[in-house]
C-alpha positions in Angstrom: -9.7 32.7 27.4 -12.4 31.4 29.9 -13.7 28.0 30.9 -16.4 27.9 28.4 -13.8 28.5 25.4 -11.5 26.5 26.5 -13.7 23.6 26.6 -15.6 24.6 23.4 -11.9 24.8 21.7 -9.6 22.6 23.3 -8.3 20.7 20.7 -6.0 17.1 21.9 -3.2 16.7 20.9 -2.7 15.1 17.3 -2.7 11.3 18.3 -5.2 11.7 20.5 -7.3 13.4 18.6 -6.4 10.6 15.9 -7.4 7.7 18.0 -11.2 9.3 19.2 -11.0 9.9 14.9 -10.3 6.4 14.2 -13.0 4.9 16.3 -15.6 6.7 15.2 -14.5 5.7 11.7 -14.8 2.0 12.8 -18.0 2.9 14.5 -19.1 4.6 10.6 -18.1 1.6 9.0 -19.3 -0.8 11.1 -23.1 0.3 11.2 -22.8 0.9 8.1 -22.1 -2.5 7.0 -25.4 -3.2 9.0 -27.1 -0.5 7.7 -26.5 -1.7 3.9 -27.7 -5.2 4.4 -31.2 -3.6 5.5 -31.0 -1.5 2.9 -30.3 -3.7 0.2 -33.0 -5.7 2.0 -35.6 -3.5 1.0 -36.2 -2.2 5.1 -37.1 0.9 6.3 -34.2 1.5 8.8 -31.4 1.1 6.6 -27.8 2.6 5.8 -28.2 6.5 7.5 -30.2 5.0 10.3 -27.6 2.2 11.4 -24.5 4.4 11.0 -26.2 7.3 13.1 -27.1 4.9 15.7 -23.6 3.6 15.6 -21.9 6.8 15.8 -24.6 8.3 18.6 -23.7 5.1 20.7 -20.0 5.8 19.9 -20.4 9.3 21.4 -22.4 8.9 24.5 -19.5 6.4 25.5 -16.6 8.6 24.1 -18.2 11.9 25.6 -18.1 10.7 29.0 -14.4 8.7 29.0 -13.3 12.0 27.5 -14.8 14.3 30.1 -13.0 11.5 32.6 -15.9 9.8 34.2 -15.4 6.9 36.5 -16.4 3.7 35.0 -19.1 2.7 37.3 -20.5 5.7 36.3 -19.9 4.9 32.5 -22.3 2.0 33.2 -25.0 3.8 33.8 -25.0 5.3 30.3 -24.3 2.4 28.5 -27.6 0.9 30.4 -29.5 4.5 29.1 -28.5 3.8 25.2 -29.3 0.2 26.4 -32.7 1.2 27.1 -33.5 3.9 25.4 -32.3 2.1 21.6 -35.6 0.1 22.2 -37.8 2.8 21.7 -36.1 3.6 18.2 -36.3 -0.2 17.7 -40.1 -0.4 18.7 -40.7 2.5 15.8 -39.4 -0.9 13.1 -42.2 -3.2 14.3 -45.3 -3.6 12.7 -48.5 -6.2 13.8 -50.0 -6.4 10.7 -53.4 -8.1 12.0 -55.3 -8.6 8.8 -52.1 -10.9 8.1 -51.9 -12.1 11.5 -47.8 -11.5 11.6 -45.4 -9.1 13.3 -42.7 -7.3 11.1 -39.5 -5.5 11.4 -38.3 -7.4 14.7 -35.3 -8.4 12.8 -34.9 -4.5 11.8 -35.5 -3.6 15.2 -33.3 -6.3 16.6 -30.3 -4.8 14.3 -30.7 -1.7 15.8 -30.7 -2.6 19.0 -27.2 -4.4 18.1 -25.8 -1.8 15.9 -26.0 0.9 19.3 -23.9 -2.2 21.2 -21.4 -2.0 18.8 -21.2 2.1 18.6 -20.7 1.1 22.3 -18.3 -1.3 22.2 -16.2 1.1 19.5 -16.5 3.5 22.2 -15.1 1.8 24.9 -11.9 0.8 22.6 -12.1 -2.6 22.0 -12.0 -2.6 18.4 -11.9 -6.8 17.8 -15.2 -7.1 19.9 -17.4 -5.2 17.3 -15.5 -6.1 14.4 -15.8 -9.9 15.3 -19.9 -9.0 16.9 -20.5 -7.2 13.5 -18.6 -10.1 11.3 -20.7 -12.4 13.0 -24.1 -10.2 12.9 -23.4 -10.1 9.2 -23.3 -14.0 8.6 -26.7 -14.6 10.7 -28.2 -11.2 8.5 -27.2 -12.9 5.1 -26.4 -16.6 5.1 -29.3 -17.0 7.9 -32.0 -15.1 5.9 -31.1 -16.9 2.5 -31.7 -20.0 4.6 -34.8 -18.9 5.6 -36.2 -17.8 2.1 -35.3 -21.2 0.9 -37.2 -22.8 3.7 -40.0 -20.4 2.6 -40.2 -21.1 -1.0 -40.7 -24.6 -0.4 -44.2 -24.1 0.6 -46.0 -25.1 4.1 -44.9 -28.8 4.1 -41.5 -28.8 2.4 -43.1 -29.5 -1.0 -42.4 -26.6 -4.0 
C-alpha cells in the first residue's frame, strides 16, 4: 500500500486504540451531562449540541497528539477552539429590547465550557473535566434553583 492508505487505514494497536476510545467516551458523557441540564431546562443548545461540542474539542486535541505534534504547537489549537467556540456561543444570546434583557449567556457560557472540557479529555487528564464538569453541574442546578427562588419572591423579597 501507499502513504495515503496507510494513513487512511492504519489501525493502533488494541490498547491504544482503547484508550483514544475511552476518552472520547468520557468526552460523550461528559457534554452530555451538560447537554441534558440545558435540555431539561427548556434551552435551545441542549443534549446533541453539548456532546458534539465536547467530542469536536476532544478531536482537534487528539488529532494533533496523534499525528505527534509538539506541545507548543498543541497550544495553538487549543487557543483556535478557544476562540472560535465563541462564535457558536454568540449564536445562544439574544437582546431582547422590548424586554430590556440579554438571554442565553448562561447557554452560551456552557458551551464555551463544555469545548474546555472536550479539551481537557483530549489532553488525558481525565479527573480535571470530571471534577470541572462535577462542579459545572452544581452551579447549573443548585445555583439556578437558587436563583428561581430569589425570583419568585418578587422585586423586594416580598411573595
Amino acid at each position: 500500500m501507499g502513504p495515503l492508505q496507510d494513513a487512511l487505514f492504519e489501525v493502533p494497536d488494541p490498547g491504544h486504540l482503547a484508550r483514544v476510545a475511552g476518552r472520547l467516551m468520557v468526552s460523550l458523557v461528559l457534554g452530555g451531562l451538560l447537554g441534558y441540564e440545558r435540555e431539561r431546562a427548556g434551552k435551545a443548545a441542549g443534549l446533541r449540541t453539548h456532546i458534539l461540542v465536547a467530542l469536536g474539542a476532544t478531536l482537534f486535541v487528539l488529532g494533533p497528539i496523534e499525528a505527534g505534534m509538539a506541545v507548543a504547537d498543541l497550544s495553538r489549537v487549543i487557543q483556535g477552539i478557544v476562540a472560535g467556540i465563541g462564535f457558536l456561543g454568540a449564536g445562544a444570546i439574544l437582546k431582547l429590547v422590548q424586554h430590556e434583557r440579554v438571554e442565553g449567556l448562561t447557554t452560551a457560557a456552557n458551551i464555551w465550557f463544555t469545548a474546555a472540557i472536550g479539551t481537557a479529555v483530549g489532553s488525558g487528564h481525565l479527573w480535571l473535566p470530571i471534577l470541572g464538569t462535577t462542579m459545572a453541574l452544581v452551579v447549573l442546578v443548585l445555583l439556578g434553583y437558587v436563583e428561581r427562588r430569589w425570583a419568585s419572591r418578587g422585586p423586594e423579597g416580598t411573595s
